[in-house]
N, C-alpha and C positions, 0 to 999 in steps of 0.2 A: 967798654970793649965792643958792643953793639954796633955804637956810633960812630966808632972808627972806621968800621969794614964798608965796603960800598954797599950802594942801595941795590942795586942790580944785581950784588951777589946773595943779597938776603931776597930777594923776591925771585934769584932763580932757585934759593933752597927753599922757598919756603912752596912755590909751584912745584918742587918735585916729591913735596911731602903729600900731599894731594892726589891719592890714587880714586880719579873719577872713571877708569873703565868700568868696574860693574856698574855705576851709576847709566850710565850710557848704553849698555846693554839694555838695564831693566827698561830706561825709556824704548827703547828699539822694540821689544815684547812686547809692552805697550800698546807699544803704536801699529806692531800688527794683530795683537787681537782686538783693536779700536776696528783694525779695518775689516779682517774676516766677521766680527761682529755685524758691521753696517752693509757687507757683503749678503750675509745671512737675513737681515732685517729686508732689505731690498727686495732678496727672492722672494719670503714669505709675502710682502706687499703686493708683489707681483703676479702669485698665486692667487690671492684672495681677488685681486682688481677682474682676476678671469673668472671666478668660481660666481664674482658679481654680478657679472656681465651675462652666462648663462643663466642665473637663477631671473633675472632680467627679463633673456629673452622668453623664460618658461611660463612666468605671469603673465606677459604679453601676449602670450599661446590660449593659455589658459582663461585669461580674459573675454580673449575673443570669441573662446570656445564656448563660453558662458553667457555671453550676449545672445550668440547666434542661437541658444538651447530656449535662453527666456525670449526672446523676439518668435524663434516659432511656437510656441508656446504658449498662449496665449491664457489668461484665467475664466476667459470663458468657458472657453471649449473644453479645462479641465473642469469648472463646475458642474458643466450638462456631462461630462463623462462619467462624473462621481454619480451626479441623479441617474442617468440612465442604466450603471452599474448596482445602484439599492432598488430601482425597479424590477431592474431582473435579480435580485436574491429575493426581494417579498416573493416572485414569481414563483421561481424554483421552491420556498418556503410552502406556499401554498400548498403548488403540486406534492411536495411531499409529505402535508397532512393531509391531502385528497386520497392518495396514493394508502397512507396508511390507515385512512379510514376505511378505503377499500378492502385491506388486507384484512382488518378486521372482522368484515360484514363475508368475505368469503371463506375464514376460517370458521366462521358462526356458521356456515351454511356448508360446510364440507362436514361439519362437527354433526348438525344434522341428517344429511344423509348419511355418513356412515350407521347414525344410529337408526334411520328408516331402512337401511341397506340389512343390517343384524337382526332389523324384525322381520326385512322381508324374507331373509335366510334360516331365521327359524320357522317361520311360516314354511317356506319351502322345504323343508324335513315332512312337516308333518303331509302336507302336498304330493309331494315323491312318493309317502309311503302308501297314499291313498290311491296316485294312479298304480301302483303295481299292482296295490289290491283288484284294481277295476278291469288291470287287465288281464290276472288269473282271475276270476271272474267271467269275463269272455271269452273266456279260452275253453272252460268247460261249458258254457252255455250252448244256445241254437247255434247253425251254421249264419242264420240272417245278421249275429252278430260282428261277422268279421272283419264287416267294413268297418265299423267303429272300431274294434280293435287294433287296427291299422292307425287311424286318427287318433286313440292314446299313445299309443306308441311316438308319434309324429312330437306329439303336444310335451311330452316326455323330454323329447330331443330340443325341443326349442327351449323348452326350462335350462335343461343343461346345457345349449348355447348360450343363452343369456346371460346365463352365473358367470361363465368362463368370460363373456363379453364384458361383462361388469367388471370381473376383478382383474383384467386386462388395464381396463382404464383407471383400478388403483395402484396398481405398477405390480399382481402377483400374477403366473403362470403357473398355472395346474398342468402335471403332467400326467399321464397315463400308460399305463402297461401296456404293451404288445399282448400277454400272453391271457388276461382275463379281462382287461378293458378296466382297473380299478385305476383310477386317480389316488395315488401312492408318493406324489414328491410337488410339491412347490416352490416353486421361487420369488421371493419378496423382495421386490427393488425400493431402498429411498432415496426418490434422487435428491433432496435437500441434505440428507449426510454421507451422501455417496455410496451407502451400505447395500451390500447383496448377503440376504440370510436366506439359505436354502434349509426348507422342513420335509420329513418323512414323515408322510400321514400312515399314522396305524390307528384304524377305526376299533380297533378290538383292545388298546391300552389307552385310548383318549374320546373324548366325545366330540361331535360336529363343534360345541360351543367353546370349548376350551380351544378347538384349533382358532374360529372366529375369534375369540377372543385378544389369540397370543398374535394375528393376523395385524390386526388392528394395533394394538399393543407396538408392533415392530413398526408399522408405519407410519 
């Protein structure tokens, strides 16, 4: 029965049995994300070919910059820089065990006068009490005595200039009353801990040495 019917009618039914539309679509999809694909590959190329090109010119910079640093620069002139930089720290070095050797030798010798300064202070007690004596004394004797007694008097004052001069120049300030003339308040500066200790001297609840003492003590 086949072979009866014409060829052309079997090969027009046999083509319309043949549904190749989606087939042809899916090439069509395909072939455009073939292309948005190589589209995409393209730019990234594109991108990268510039990101080359500046990182390029940046070594090129950088190079140059590098040349020009080690050309002025020579290793000489850094050797003698380094020598003459550890000559001046031996220097500075020295200086600053000279320095504290010194600190040393005048803290040994401030350590001493203050303690020549405490004997001279208790000497001067006993000192003070002998010129008063000397000068009631002269007060009831001849009249030929008065010039002398004037010169105790004098000798009196210069002692107690002195004291105040001295402990001026250890940073204390003896003050004194208006109304009897008693030195009643000092002030003790240190200037290495910045401290100001103000004392009320009461000669009738402490003695001359406890105050030297606590003098010292604070500074």
């Amino acid at each position: 029965m086949l072979l009866e019917e014409d060829p052309s009618t079997l090969i027009a039914h046999t083509t319309q049995n043949f549904n190749i539309t989606p087939d042809r679509h899916a090439v069509s999809r395909v072939a455009e994300s073939l292309s948005t694909l190589q589209q995409a590959r393209d730019l990234r190329l594109r991108e990268s070919e510039t990101n080359l090109k500046k990182l390029a010119r940046t070594l090129n910079t950088l190079q140059s910059q590098h040349q020009e640093v080690t050309s002025s620069h020579s290793s000489a002139e850094h050797a003698s820089l380094i020598s003459r930089l550890d000559t001046q720290k031996f220097r500075v070095a020295k200086n600053v065990s000279d320095l504290e050797m010194e600190t040393e030798r005048l803290q040994t010798q401030l350590a001493e006068l203050q303690a020549r300064l405490q004997e001279l202070e208790l000497q001067g007690v006993d000192g003070g009490d002998a010129a008063s004596t000397n000068t009631t004394t002269g007060e009831n004797g001849s009249g030929s005595g008065g010039g002398g007694n004037g010169g105790q008097v004098r000798s009196v004052e210069d002692e107690v200039l002195l004291r105040l001069k001295v402990y001026r120049s250890l940073g204390i300030e003896i003050e004194r009353e208006e109304q009897d003339g008693e030195f009643t308040r000092a002030v003790v500066r240190n200037d290495r801990r910045g401290d100001v200790c103000v004392v009320n001297v009461d000669r009738h609840r402490f003695s001359r040495f406890f105050y030297a003492n606590y003098f010292w003590q604070t500074l």
